[in-house]
C-alpha positions as CSV (number, residue, x, y, z in Angstrom):
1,X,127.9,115.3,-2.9
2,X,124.7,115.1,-4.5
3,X,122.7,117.4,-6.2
4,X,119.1,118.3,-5.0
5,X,115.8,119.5,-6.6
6,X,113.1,120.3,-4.8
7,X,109.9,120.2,-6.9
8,X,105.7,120.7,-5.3
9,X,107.2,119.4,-1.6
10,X,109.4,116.6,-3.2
11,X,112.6,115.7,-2.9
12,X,114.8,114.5,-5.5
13,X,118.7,113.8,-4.8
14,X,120.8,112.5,-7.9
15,X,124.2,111.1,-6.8
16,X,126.8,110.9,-9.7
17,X,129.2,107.9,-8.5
18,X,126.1,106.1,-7.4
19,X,125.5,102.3,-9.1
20,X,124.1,101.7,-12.3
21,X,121.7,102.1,-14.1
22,X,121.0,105.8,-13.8
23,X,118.7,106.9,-11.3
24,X,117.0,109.5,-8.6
25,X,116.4,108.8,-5.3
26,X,112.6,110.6,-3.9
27,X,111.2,111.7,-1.0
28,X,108.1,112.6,0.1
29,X,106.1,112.2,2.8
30,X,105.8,108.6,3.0
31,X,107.2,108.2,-0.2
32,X,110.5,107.1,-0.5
33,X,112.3,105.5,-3.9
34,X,114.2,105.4,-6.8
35,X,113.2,105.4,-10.2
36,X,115.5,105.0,-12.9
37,X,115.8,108.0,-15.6
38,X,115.3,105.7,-19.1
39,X,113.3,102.8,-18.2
40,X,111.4,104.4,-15.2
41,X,112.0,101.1,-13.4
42,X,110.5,102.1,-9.6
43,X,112.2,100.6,-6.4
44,X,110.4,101.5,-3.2
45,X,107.3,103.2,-2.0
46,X,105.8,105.5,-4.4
47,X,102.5,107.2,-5.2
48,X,101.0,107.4,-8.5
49,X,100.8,111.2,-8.2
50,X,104.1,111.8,-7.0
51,X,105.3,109.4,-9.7
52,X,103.4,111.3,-12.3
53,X,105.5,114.5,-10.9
54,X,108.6,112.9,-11.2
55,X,107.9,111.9,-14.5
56,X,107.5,115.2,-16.1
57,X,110.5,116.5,-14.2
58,X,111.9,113.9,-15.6
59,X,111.3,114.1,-19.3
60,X,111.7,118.0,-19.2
61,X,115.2,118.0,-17.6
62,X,116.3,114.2,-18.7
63,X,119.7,115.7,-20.3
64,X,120.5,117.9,-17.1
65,X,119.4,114.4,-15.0
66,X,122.3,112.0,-17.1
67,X,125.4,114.8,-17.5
68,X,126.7,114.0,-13.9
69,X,126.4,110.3,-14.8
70,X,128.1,110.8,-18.5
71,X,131.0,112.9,-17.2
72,X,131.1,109.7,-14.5
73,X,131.9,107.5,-17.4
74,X,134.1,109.7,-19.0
75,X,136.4,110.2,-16.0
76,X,136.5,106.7,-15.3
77,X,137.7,105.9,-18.3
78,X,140.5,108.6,-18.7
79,X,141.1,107.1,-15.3
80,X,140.7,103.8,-16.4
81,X,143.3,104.5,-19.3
82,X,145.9,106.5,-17.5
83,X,145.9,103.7,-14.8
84,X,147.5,101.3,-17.7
């Protein structure tokens, strides 16, 4: 299940088993995308003031944003190694 924020109206919904590279997915109005937490690499139809918002979320809660996908890795690999 993912997790939701809800910041000014927007929707943001982070999926930890979701593909690579590490994203968010937004919604808003007639905004709907992805952007990517590091490189802020933008799929979809996005605003530049709702990216603007997502942005600062984004650099004030970065950590909290990657710690579902980090304990991802991690549990692949203990699964990874236990498998062999």
């Amino acid at each position: 299940m993912g997790s939701i924020f809800i910041i000014q109206g927007i929707l943001i919904y982070i999926y930890a088993f979701d593909h690579n590279p590490p994203h968010i997915h937004v919604r808003s109005g007639t905004d709907n995308f992805s952007i990517t937490i590091q490189d802020r690499v933008i799929e979809g139809k996005a605003r530049s003031k709702t990216v603007k918002i997502i942005n600062d979320f984004i650099d004030e809660h970065e950590a909290e944003l990657m710690e579902p996908m980090e304990q991802r890795v991690q549990n692949e690999t203990c699964f990874n190694f236990a498998e062999h």
